[in-house]
N, C-alpha and C positions, 0 to 999 in steps of 0.2 A: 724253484725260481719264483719270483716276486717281481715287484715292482715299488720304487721308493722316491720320495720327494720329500722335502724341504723347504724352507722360508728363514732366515736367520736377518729378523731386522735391527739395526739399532740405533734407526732414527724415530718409528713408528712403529707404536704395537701392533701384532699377529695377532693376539688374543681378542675374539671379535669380530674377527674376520671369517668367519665358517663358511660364507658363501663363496669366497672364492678358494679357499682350502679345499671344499668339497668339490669343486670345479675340477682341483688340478688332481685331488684322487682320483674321479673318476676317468681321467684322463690314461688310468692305468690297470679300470678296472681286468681287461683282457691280458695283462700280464698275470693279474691275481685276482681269478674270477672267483676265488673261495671263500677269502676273507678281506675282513678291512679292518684298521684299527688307524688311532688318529694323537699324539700328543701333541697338548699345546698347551705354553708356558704364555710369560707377557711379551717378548722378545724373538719367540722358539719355536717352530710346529712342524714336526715331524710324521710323515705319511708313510700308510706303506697297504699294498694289497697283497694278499698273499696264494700262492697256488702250493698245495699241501703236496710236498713229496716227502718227506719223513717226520717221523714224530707228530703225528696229527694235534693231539695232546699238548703240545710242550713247546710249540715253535712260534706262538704266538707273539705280536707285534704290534706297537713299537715295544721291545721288551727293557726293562728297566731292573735297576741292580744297588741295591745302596752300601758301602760301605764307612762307615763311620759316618761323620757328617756327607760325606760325598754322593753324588749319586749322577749316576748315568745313563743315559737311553739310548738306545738301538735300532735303526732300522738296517735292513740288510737284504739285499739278492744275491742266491749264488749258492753256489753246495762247497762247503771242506771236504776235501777226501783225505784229511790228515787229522780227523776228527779223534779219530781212538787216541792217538800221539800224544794228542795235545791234552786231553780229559788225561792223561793220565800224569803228562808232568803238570798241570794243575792242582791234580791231588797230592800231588808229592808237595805240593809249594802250598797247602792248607786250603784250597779251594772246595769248597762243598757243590758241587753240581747233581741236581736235582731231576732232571730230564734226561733223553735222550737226542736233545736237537742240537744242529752244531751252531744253532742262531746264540744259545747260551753257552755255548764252550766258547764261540768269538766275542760274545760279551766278558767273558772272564780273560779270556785271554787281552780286553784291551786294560782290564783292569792289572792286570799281573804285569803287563809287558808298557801299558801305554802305546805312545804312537810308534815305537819301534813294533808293534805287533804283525802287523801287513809281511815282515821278513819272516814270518814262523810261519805263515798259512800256504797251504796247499790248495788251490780250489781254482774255482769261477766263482768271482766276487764284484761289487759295489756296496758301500756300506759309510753311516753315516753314524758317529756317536755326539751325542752332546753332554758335554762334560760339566754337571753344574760347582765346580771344584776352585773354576776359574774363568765360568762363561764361554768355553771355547767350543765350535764346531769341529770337529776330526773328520776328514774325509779320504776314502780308500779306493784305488780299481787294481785288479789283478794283474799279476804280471806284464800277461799276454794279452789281455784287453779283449778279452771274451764277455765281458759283462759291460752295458755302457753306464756312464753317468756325466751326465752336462749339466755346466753351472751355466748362471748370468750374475754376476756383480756388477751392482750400482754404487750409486754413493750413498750410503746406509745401510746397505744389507747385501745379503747371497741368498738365492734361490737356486736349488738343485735338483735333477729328475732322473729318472731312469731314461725318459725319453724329451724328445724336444717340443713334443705338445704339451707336454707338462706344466713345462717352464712360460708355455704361449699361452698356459689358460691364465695366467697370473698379469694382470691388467696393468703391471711396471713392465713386460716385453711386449714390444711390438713384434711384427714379422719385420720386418725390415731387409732389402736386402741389399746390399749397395756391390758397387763394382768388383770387389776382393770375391762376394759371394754370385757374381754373377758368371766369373772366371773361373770358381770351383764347378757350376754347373755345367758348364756349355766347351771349360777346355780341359777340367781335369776328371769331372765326373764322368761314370759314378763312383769313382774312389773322392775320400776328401783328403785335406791335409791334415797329417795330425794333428790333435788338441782342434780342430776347425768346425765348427758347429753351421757354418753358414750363412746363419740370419746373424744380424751384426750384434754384436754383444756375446754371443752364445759362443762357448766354448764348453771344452770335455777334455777331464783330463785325462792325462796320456796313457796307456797302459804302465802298469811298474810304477803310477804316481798317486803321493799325498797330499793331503794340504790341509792347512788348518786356518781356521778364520775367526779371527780375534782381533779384539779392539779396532774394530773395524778394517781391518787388513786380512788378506788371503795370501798366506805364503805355501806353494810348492814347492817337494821334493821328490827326487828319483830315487827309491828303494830298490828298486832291479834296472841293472841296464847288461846288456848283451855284452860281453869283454873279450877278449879276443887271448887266449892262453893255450898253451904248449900242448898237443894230443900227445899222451906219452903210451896208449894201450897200442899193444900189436893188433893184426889183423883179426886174428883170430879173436883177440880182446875184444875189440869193435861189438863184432858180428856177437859175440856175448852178451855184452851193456847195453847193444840196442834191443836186444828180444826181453831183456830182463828190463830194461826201462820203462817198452811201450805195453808188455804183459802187463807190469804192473800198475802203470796207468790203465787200462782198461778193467783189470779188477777192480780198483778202489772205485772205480765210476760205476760202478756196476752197483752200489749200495740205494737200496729204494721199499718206501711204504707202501707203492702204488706202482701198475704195471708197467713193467720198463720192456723194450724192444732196441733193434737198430736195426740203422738204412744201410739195404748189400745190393751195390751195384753192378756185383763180378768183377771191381777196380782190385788192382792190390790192396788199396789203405782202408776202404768197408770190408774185405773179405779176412781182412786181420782180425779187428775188431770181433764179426762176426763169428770167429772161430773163437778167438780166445774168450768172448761171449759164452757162444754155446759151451765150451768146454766146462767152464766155470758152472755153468747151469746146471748141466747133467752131475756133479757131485751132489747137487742135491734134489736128482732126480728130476728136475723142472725141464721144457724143451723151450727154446728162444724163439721167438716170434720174430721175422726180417721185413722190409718193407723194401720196392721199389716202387722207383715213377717210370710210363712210359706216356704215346699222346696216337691218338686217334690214329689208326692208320699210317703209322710212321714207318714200318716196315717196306711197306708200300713205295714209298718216298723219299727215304735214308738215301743218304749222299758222302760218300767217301772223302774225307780234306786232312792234308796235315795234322790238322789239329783233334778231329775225329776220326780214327781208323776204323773203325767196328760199334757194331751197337751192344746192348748187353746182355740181350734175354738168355744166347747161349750159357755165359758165363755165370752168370746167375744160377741157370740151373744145376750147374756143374760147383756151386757151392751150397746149393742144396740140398744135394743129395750127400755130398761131402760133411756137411755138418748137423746133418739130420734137422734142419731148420723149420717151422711154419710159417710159410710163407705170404707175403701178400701184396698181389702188383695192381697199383693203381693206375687207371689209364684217363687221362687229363683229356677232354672236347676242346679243342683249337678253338671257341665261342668263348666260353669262359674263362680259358687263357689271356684273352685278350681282355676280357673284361676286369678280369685280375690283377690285371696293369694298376689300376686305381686304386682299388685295396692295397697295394703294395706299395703304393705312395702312401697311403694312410699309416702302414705298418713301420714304415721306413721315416718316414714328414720329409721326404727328398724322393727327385726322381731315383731309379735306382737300375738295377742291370738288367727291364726292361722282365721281356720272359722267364729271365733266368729268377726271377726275382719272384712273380706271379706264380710260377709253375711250383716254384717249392713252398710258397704259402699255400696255394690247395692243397698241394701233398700233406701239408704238416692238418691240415684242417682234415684230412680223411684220416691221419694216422690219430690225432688227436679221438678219434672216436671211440679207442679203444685202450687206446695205453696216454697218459701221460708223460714218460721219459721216453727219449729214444739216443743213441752211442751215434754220433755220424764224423767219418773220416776226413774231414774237413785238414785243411793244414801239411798235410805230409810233402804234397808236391813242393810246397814253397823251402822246406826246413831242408826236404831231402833232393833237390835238387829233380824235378819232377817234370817242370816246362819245358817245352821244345828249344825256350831262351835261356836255358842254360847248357845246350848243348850245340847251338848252331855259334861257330866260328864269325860268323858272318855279322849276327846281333849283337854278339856278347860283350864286345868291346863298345859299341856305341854308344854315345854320353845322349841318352834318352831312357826312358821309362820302357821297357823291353816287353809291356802289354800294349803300350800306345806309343809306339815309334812315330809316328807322322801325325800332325796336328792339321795336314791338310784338308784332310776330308771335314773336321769340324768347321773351319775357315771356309769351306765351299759352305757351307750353309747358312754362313753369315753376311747380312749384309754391309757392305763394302763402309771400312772404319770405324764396324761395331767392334768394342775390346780392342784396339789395338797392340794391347800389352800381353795380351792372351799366350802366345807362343812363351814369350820373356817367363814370364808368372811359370810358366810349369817346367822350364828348365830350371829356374831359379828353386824351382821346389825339389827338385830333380839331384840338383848341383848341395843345396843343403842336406842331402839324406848319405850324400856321397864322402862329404867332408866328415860329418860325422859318425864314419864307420870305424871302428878301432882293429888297429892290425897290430900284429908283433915284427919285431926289427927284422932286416934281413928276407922279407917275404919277394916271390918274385911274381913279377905283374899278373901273372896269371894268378896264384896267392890271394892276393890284395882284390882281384879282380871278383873272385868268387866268394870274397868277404862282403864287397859291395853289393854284390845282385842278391847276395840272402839277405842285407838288411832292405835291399828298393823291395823286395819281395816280402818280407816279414812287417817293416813299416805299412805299407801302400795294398800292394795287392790281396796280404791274405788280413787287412782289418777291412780292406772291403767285404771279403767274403765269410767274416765273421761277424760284422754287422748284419749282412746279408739273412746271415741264418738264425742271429737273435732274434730279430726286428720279425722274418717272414715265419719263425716259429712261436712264436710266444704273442705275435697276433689269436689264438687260433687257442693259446694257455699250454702249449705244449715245451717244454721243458729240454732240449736239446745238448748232449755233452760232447765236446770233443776232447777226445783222450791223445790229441799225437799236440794241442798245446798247455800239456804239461809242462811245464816252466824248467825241468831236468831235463827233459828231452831237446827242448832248445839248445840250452845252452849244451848239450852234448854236440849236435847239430852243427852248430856254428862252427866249433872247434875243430869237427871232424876233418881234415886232409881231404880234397876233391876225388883221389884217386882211390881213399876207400867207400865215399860217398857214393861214389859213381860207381862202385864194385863191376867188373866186366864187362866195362865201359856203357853201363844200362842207367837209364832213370831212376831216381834212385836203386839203387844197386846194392847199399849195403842194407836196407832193405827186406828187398827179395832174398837173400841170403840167409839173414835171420830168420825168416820163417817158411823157409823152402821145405822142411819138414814137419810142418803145421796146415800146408796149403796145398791143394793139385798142383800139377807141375803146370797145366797150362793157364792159370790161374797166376802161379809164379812168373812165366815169361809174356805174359798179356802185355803186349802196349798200349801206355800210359793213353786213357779215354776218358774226356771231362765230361761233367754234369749234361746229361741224353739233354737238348734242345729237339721244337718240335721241327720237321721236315714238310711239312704237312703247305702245301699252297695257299690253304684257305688262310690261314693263318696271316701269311703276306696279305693277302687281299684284303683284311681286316685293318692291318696297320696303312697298307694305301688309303683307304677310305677315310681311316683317321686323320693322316695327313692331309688332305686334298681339305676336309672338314676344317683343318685350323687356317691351310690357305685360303680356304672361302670366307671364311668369321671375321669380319669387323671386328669382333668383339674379342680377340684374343691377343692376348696379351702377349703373345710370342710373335707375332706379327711386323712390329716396330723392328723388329731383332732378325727373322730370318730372310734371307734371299730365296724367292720362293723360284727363282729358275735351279740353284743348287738344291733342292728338295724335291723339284720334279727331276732332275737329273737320278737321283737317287731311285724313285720309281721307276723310270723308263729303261734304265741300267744297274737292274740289281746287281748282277755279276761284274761290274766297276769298282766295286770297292775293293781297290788291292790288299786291302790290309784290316783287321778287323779294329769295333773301335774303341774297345777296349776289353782286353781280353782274349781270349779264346775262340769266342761266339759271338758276338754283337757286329754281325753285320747290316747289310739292309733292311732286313724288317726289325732288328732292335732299335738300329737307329730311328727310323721311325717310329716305333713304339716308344722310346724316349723322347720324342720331339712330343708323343702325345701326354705322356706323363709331367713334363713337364710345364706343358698348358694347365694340365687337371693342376697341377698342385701350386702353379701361383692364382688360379679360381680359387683354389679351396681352402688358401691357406691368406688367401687376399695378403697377397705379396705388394710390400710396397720397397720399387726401385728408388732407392735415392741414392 
């Protein structure tokens, strides 16, 4: 993985410019703390830092390619896992490739394919060519939108980044953040809207999107969208195609220069991974190294809720011993946690899911000490119907967002006819994800119903928690893959019938059934337990203090903004908040830990409200 930016001007030359070129690389040096490399033309400057997972030798950047008069240059993040596929119809179609990195088989392949090329790759990608053929920018993100990359277009030019500091070191964006961005923080975050970058101007393109920017225009197009067609495999087929799907994604990711591991929580979707891992490993003899998180004393203090049933050191071990694993459990200090908070606005350039956010950047920053790559089961709840909100009768039909059903508790924290529009804005975002979901003729409401909630869920909730884990790993240079958004599996996924989905009326279900003879049984019927949060008091007491701190400050900028009787409401009755406030976990001390993140980062990021 890497990191990649751009400048494409064509009213003022780039060439010249190195001071602030070098500004926005190293803006990225922590994605790619290995290398750097830099092209710049009169018009054109391409960045890229790199963090070596294969091909040490060969994978060098920005990589450039000429053929006849033409010639083109390459930045790139992301790994191909369809890398051998493609070198080999390459070669059949007279290409000469010379390495082993898949940085030049995607440079050949945009030669070969041009911009239809993005429909042939397999991977976690961002990537940027410049075409000197006909002066054009090409620009790619991967299906599933595991990799980011945000523009800013002005008038004369496009600036692009892997991240939104990037784009903020380059003296043409302000921070800016006017009322649209003030609506994504406070009534829709920490998820954004898609393509929504926040600060005004900033945009990303969508997952499954291109665009090319030429003669001073940027046109977008959608190369993958999600379709909605006929499941014609029997039951038995299913439960085939998904173990043959998600094996296979997990072998191809499993390809590395440098030490690979993954994160086993005792969930079903880590202890897939991990098996099909280890299994892989031992053919050639090697044993898999596993990582958990847990937090100080949490055993201690664990508290049973819907949405957590159990903790997971049992389970853990019981895949430990199952897959002959070397194991290694991180245990996070409630202090640092909280201090972590900030870091993760730095990793993020947005407040973000508060602990949930902090805890997995130290995790990634201990795992980092040893391996570079690590497999984590990110995704599968959403695809395979996994949340408690696709199985309560109760939620499921309700035209809301099924993580943050009630917008009241953010509105208690406001002061009285700040945002007024606030509630409107996030149904209207709501109501747009609903419209745009594709069904086939003849579906019945239930049908149609469970077509919606996997795209609210595949839009919204799981590119939060996929930014989540780029941003909070690759702070840190660690390299993260998730093998259940393989872009086959999706769209398997989608199409799949609820009632094989849900096989034996379980969480995902069909699932558990594919790999019920690959996994312990009780391992198998584990109910669904999200990312361990800490239990721990102090921890509260930390975010109190926080809070109390920004109601004291004159000088804080969230001041103007909150109702500070609805914030001490929040202290004095933790256990008030009926509903969490987004997600699974962000109750009272997230919330507060976001009210403090959210201070830190219009200080740090000198936010300007207009």
């Amino acid at each position: 993985m890497c990191g990649i930016a751009g400048w494409f001007s064509d009213s003022d030359p780039v060439i010249g410019k190195t001071d602030i070129l070098e500004k926005m690389s190293r803006t990225l040096c922590r994605r790619g703390p290995d290398e750097h490399g830099m092209y710049v033309g009169q018009n054109i400057a391409l960045l890229h830092r790199r963090l070596t997972v294969v091909a040490p030798k060969d994978g060098r950047q920005p990589m450039s390619e000429t053929l006849g008069e033409r010639r083109v240059t390459l930045v790139y993040n992301g790994e191909l896992y369809n890398t051998r596929e493609l070198r080999r119809e390459l070669e059949l179609r007279g290409f000469d490739l010379r390495g082993r990195s898949d940085t030049e088989v995607l440079l050949k392949s945009y030669l070969c394919w041009g911009r239809a090329c993005p429909e042939r790759l397999n991977g976690i990608f961002a990537f940027a060519v410049y075409d000197s053929a006909d002066g054009s920018l090409f620009l790619a993100r991967d299906p599933i939108g595991v990799k980011p990359l945000f523009l800013y277009e002005y008038s004369g030019g496009l600036i692009f980044g892997s991240e939104i500091k990037t784009l903020l070191a380059n003296p043409l964006v302000r921070p800016v953040v006017d009322e649209q961005g003030l609506m994504e923080v406070l009534f829709v975050g920490p998820g954004r809207t898609p393509g929504c970058g926040v600060f005004r101007g900033i945009t990303e393109l969508l997952p499954g999107e291109c665009a090319v920017y030429e003669g001073g225009r940027l046109e977008k197009r959608r190369y993958f969208r999600i379709t909605a067609q006929e499941h014609t495999d029997s039951r038995e087929q299913t439960i085939e195609r998904t173990r043959e799907l998600l094996t296979d994604a997990v072998e191809r990711q499993l390809i590395s220069d440098v030490p690979l591991c993954t994160f086993l929580s005792g969930g079903l979707d880590s202890s897939i991974i991990s098996a099909v891992a280890a299994n892989h490993f031992s053919k050639s003899g090697r044993t898999l190294d596993t990582y958990s998180v847990n937090y100080t004393d949490n055993a201690k203090y664990f508290k049973k809720s819907l949405f957590q049933p159990n903790s997971d050191e049992d389970y853990i071990g019981t895949m430990i011993g199952a897959i002959g694993s070397k194991h290694h459990s991180v245990v996070l200090d409630n202090g640092a946690l909280y201090d972590a908070l900030f870091d993760s606005v730095e990793a993020r350039d947005l407040p973000g899911m508060a602990d949930v956010d902090s805890s997995l950047l130290l995790f990634c920053r201990e795992v980092k000490r040893d391996f570079t790559v690590a497999l984590s089961g990110e995704c599968a709840d959403e695809l395979f119907g996994g949340y408690p909100w696709y199985h309560n009768s109760e939620i499921l039909f309700e035209e809301c967002f099924p993580w943050s059903r009630s917008q009241a508790v953010r509105r208690a924290l406001l002061k009285p006819g700040f945002l007024p529009r606030g509630e409107e804005y996030v149904h209207s975002r709501y109501e747009e994800t609903v419209r745009e979901t594709d069904h086939l003729p003849g579906e019945s409401a239930h049908q149609r119903r469970m077509r919606e909630m996997f795209m609210l869920n595949f839009r919204w909730f799981m590119q939060t928690l996929l930014d989540r884990k780029d941003r909070c790993s690759m702070y840190s240079g660690l390299e993260v893959r998730v093998p259940f958004c393989d872009y086959r599996v999706v769209r398997y996924a989608y199409n799949m019938p609820w009632e094989l989905k849900a096989l034996g009326g379980r969480e995902k279900g069909i699932v558990r059934e594919a790999f019920s003879g690959l996994l312990p049984e009780r391992i198998v019927k584990r109910k669904k337990s999200p990312y361990p949060k800490t239990h721990n008091p102090e921890y509260m007491r930390l975010c109190v203090k926080g809070a109390k701190n920004i109601l004291a400050d004159s000088s804080s900028p969230l001041r103007e903004m909150l109702d500070a009787e609805g914030v001490l409401r929040v202290i004095e009755n933790p256990e008030g908040i009926s509903s969490p406030w987004y997600g699974q976990l962000m109750r009272a001390p997230q919330i507060l830990a976001y009210l403090a993140q959210i201070d830190y980062w219009m200080r740090k990021y000198k936010v300007e409200i207009r």
